[in-house]
Biopython code that builds the backbone (N, CA, C, O; Angstrom):
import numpy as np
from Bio.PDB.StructureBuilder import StructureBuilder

atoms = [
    (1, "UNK", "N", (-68.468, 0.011, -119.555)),
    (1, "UNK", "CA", (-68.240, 1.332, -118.994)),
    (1, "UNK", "C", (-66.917, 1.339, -118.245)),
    (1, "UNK", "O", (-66.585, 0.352, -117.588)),
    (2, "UNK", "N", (-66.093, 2.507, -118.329)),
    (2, "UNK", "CA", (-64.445, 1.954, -117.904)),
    (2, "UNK", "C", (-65.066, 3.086, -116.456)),
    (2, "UNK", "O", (-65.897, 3.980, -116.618)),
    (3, "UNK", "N", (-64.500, 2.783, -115.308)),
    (3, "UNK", "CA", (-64.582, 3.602, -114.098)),
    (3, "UNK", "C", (-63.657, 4.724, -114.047)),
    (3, "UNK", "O", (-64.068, 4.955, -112.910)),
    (4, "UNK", "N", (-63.102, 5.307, -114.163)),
    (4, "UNK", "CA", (-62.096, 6.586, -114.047)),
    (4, "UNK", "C", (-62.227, 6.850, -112.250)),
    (4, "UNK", "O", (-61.171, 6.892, -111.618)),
    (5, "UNK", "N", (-63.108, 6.961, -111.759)),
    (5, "UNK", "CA", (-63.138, 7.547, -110.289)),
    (5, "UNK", "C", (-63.932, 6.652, -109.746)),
    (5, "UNK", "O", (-64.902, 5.937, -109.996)),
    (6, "UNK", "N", (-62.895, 7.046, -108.588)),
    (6, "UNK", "CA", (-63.171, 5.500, -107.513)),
    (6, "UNK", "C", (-63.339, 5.796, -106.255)),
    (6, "UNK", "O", (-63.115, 4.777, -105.602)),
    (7, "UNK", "N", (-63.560, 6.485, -105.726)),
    (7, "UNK", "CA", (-63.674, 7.502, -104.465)),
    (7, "UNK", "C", (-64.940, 8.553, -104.249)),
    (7, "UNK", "O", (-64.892, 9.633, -104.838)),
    (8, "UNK", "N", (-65.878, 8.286, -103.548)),
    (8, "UNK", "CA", (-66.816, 9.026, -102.982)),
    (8, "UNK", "C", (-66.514, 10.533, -103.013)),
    (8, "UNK", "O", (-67.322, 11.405, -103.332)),
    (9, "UNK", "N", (-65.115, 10.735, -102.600)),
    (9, "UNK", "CA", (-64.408, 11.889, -102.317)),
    (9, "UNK", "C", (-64.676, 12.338, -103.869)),
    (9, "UNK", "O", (-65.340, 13.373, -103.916)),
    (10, "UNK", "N", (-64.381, 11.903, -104.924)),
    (10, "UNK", "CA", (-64.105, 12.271, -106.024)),
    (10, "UNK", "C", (-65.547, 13.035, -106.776)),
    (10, "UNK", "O", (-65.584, 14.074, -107.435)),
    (11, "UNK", "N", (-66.742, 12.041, -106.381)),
    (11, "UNK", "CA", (-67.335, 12.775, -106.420)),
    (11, "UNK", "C", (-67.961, 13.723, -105.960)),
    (11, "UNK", "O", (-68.605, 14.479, -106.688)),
    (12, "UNK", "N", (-67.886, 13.858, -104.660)),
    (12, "UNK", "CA", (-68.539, 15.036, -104.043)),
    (12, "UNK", "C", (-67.388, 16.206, -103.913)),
    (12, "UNK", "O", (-67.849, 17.071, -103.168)),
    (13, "UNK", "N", (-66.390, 16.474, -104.246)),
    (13, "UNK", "CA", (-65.651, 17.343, -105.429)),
    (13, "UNK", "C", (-66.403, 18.099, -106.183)),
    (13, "UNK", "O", (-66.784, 19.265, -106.077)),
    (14, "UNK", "N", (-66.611, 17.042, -107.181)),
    (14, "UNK", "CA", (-67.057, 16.758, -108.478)),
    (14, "UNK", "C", (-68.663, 17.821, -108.257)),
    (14, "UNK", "O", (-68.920, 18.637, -109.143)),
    (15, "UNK", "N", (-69.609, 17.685, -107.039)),
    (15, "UNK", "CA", (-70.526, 18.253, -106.956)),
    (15, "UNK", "C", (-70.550, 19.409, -105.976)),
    (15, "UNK", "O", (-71.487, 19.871, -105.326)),
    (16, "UNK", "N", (-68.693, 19.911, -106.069)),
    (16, "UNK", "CA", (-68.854, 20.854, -105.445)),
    (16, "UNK", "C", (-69.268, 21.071, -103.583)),
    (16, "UNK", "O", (-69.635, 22.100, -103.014)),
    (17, "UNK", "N", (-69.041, 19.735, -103.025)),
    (17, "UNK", "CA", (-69.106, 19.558, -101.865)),
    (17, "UNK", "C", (-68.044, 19.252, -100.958)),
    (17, "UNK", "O", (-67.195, 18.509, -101.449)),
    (18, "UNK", "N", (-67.839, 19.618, -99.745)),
    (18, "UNK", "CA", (-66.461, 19.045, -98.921)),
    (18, "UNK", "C", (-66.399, 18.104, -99.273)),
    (18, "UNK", "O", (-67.484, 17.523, -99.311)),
    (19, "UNK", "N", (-65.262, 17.365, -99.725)),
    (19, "UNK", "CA", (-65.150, 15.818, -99.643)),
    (19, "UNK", "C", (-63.953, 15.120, -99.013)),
    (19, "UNK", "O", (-63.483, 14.039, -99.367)),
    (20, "UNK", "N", (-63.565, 15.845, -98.099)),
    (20, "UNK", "CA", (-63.059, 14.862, -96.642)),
    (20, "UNK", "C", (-63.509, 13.819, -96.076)),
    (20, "UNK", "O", (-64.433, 14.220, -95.368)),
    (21, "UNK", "N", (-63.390, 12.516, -95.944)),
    (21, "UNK", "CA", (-63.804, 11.353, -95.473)),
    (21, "UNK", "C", (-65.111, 11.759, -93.751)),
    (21, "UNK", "O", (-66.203, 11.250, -93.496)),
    (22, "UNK", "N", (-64.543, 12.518, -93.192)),
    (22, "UNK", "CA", (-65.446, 13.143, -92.105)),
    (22, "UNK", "C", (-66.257, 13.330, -92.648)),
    (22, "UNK", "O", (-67.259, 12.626, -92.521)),
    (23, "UNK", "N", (-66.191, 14.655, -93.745)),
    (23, "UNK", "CA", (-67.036, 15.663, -93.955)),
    (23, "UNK", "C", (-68.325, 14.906, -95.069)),
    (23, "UNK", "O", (-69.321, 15.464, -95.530)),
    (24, "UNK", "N", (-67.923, 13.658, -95.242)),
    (24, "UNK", "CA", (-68.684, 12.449, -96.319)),
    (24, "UNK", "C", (-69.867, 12.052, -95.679)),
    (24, "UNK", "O", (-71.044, 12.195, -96.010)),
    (25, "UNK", "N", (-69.070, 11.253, -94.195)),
    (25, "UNK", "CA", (-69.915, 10.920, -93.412)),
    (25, "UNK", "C", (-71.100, 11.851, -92.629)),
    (25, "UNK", "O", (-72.192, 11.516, -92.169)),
    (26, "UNK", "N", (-70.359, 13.265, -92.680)),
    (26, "UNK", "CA", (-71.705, 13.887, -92.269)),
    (26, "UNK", "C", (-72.736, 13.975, -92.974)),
    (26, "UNK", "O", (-73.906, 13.916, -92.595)),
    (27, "UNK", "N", (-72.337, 14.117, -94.003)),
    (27, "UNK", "CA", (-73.478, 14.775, -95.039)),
    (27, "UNK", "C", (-74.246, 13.441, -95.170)),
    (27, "UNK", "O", (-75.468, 13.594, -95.162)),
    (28, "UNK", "N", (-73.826, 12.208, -95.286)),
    (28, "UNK", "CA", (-74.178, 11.239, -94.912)),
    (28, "UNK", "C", (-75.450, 10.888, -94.240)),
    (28, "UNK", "O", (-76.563, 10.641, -94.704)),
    (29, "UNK", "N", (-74.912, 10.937, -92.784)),
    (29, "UNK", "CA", (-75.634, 11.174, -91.832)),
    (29, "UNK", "C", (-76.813, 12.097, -91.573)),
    (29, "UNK", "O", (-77.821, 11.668, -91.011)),
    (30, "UNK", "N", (-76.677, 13.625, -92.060)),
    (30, "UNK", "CA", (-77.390, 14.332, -92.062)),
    (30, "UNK", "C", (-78.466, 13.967, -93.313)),
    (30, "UNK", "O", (-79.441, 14.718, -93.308)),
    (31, "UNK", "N", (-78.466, 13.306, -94.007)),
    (31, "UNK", "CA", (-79.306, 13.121, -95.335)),
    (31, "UNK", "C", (-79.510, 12.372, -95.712)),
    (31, "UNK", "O", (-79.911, 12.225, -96.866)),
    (32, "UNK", "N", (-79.286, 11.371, -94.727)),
    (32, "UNK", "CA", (-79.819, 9.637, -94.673)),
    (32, "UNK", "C", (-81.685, 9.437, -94.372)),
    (32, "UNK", "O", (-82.404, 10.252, -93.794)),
    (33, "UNK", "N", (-81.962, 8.549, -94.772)),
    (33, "UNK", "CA", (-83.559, 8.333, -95.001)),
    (33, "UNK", "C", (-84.228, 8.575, -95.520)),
    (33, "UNK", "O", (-85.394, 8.883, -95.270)),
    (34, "UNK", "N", (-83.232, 8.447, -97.115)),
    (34, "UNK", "CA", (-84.134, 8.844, -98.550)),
    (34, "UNK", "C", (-84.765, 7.962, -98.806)),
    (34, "UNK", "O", (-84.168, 6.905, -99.013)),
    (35, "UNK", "N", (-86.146, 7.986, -98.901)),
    (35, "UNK", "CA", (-87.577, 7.206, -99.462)),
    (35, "UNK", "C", (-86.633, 5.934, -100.320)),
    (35, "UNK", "O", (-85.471, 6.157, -100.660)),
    (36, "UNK", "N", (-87.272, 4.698, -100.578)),
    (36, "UNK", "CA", (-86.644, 4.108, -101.747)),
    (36, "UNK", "C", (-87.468, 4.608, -102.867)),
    (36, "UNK", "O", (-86.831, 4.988, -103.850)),
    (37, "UNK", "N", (-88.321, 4.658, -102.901)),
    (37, "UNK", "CA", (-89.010, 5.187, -104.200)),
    (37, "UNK", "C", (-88.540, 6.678, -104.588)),
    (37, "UNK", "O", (-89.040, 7.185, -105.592)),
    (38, "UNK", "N", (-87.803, 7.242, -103.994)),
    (38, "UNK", "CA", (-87.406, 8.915, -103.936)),
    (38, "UNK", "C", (-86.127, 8.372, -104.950)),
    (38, "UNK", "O", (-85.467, 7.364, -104.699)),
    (39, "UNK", "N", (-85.889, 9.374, -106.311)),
    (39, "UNK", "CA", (-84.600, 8.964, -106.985)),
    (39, "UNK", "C", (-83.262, 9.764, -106.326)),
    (39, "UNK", "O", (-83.666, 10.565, -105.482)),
    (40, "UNK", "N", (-82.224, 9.780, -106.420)),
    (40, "UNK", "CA", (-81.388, 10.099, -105.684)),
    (40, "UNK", "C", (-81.318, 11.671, -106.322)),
    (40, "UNK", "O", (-81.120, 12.525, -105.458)),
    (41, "UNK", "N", (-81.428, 12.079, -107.454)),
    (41, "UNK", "CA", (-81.568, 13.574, -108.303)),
    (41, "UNK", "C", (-82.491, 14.066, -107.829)),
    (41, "UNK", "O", (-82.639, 15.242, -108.162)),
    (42, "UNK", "N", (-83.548, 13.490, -106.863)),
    (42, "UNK", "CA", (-84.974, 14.355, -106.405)),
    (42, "UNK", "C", (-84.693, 14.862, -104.948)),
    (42, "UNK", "O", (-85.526, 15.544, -104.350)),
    (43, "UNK", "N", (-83.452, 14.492, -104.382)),
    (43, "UNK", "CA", (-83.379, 14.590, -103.034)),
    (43, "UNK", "C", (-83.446, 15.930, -102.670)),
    (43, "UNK", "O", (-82.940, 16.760, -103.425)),
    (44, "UNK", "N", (-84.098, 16.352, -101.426)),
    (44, "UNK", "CA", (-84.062, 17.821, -100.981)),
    (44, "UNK", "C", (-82.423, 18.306, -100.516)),
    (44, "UNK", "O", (-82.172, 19.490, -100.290)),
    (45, "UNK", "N", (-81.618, 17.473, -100.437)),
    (45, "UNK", "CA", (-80.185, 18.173, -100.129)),
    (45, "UNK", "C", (-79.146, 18.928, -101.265)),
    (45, "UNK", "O", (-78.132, 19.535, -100.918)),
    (46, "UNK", "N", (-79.570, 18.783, -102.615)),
    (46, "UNK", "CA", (-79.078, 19.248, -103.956)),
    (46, "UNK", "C", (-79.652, 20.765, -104.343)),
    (46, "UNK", "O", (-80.782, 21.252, -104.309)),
    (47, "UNK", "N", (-78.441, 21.246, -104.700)),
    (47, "UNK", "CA", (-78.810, 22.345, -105.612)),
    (47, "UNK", "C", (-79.650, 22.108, -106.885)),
    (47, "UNK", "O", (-80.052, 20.944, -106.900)),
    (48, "UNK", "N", (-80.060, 22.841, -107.988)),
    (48, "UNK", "CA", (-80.639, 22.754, -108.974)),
    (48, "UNK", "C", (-79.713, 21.846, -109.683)),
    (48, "UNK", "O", (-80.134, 20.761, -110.082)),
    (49, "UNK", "N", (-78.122, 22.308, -109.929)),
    (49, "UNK", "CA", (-77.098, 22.371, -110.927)),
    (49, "UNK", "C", (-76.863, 20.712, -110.294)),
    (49, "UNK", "O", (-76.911, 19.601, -110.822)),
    (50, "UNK", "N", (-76.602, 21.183, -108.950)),
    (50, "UNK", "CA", (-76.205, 19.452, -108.864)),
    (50, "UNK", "C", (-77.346, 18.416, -109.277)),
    (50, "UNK", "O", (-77.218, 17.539, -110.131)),
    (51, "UNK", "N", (-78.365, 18.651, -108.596)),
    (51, "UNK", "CA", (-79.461, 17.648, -108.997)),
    (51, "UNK", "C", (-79.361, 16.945, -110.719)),
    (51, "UNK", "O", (-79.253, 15.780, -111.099)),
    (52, "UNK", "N", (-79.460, 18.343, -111.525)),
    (52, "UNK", "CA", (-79.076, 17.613, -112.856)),
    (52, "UNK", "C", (-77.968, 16.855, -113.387)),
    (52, "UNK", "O", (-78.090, 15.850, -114.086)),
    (53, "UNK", "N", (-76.790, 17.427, -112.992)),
    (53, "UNK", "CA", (-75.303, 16.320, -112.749)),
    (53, "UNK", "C", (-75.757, 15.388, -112.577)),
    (53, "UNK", "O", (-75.968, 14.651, -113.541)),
    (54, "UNK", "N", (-76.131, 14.978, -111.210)),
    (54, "UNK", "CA", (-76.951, 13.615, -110.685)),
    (54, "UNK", "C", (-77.671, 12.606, -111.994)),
    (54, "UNK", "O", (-77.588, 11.414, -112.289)),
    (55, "UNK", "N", (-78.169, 13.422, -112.383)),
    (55, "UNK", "CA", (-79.471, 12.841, -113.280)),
    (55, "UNK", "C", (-79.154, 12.729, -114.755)),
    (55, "UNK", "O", (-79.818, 11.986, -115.477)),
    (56, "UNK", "N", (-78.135, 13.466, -115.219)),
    (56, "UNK", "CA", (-77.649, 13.098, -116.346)),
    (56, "UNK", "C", (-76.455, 12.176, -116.902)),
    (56, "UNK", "O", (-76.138, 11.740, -118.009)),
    (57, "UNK", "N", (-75.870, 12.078, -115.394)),
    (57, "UNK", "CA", (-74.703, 11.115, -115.167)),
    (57, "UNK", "C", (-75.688, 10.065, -115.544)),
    (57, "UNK", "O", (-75.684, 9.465, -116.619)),
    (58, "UNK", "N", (-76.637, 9.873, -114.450)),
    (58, "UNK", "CA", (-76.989, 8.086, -114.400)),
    (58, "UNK", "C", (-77.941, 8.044, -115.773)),
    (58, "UNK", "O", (-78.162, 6.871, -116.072)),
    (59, "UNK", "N", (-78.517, 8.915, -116.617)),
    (59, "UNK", "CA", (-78.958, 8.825, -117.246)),
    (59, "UNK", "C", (-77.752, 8.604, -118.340)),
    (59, "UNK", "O", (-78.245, 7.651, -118.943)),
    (60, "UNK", "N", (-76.953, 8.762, -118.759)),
    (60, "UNK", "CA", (-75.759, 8.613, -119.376)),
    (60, "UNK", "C", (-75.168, 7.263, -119.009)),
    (60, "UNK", "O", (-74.627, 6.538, -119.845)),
    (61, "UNK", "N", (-75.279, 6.994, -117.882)),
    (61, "UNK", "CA", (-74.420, 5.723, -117.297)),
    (61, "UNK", "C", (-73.464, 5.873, -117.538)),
    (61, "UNK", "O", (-72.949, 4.960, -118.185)),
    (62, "UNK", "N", (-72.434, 7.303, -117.140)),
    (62, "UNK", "CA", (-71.204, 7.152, -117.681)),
    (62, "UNK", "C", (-70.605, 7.074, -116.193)),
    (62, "UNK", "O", (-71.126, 6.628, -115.171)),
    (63, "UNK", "N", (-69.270, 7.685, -116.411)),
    (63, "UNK", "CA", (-68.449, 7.580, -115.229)),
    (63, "UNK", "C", (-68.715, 7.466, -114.140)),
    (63, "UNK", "O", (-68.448, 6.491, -113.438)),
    (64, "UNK", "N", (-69.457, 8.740, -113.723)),
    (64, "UNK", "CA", (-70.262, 8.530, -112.130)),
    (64, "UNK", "C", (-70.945, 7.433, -111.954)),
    (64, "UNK", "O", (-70.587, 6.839, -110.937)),
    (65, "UNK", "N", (-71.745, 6.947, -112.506)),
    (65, "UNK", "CA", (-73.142, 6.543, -112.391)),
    (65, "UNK", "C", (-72.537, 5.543, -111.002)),
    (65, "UNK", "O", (-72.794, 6.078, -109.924)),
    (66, "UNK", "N", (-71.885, 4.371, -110.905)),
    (66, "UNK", "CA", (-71.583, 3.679, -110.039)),
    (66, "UNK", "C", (-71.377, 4.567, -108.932)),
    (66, "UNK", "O", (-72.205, 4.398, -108.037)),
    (67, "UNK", "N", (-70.346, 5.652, -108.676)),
    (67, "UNK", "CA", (-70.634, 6.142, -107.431)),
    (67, "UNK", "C", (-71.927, 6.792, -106.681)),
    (67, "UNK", "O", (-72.162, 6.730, -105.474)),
    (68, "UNK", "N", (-72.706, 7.427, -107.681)),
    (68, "UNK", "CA", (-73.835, 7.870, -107.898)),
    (68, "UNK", "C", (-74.659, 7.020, -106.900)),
    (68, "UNK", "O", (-75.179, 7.314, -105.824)),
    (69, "UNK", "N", (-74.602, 5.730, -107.697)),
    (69, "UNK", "CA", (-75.767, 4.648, -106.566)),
    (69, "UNK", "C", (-75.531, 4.322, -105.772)),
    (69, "UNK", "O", (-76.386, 3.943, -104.971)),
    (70, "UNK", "N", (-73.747, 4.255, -105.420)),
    (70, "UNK", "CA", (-72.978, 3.894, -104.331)),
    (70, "UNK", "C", (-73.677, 4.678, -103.349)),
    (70, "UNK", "O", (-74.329, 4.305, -102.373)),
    (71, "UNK", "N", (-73.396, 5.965, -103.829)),
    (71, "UNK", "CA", (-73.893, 7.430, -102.543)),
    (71, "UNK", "C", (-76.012, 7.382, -102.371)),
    (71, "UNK", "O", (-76.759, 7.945, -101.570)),
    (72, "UNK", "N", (-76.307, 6.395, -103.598)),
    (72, "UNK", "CA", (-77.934, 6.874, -103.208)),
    (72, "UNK", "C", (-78.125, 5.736, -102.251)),
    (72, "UNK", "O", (-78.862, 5.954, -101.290)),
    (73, "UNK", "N", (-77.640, 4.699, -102.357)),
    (73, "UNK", "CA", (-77.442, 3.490, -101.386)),
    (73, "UNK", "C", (-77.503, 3.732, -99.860)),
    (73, "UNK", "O", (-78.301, 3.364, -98.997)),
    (74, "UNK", "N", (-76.293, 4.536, -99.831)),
    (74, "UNK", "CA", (-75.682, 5.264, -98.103)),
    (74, "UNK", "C", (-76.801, 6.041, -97.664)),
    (74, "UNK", "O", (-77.109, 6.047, -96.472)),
    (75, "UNK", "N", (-77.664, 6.931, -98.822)),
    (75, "UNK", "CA", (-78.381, 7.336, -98.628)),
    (75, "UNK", "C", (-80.035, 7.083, -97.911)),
    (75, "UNK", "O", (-80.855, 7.853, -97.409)),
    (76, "UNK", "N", (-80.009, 5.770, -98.137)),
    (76, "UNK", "CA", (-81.270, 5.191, -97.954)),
    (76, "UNK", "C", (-81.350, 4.644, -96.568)),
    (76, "UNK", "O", (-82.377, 4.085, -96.183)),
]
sb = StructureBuilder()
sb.init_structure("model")
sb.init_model(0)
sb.init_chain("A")
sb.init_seg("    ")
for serial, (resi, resn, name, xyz) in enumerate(atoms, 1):
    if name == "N":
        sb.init_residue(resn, " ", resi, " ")
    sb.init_atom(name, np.array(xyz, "f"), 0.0, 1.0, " ", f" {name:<3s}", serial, name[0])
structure = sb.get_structure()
């Protein structure tokens, strides 16, 4: 799998979210203490549209997918 994007920032862009290094950490913060058994596409902080992005990326394992787990990681 070749990485194209390498930046957190890039994806939360990508999902249509501030993605200022601050504005990372909040959302961060605010939406930290996702279940481990909770998948990161099930989280209550996603739109519909994003949730599926989420879920078809990692289901794809394409580009995102690494930041994807990067961010469900931070998440937990």
């Amino acid at each position: 799998m070749e990485q194209n994007h390498t930046a957190l920032s890039e994806l939360f862009a990508q999902l249509g979210l501030p993605n200022q290094q601050q504005e990372i950490q909040q959302f961060i913060k605010l939406n930290s203490g996702l279940a481990t058994e909770t998948k990161i596409e099930d989280a209550q902080c996603w739109t519909s549209s994003q949730a599926d992005f989420l879920k078809t990326a990692l289901a794809e394992d394409g580009e995102w997918a690494e930041l994807i787990d990067q961010l469900s990681t931070r998440l937990r």
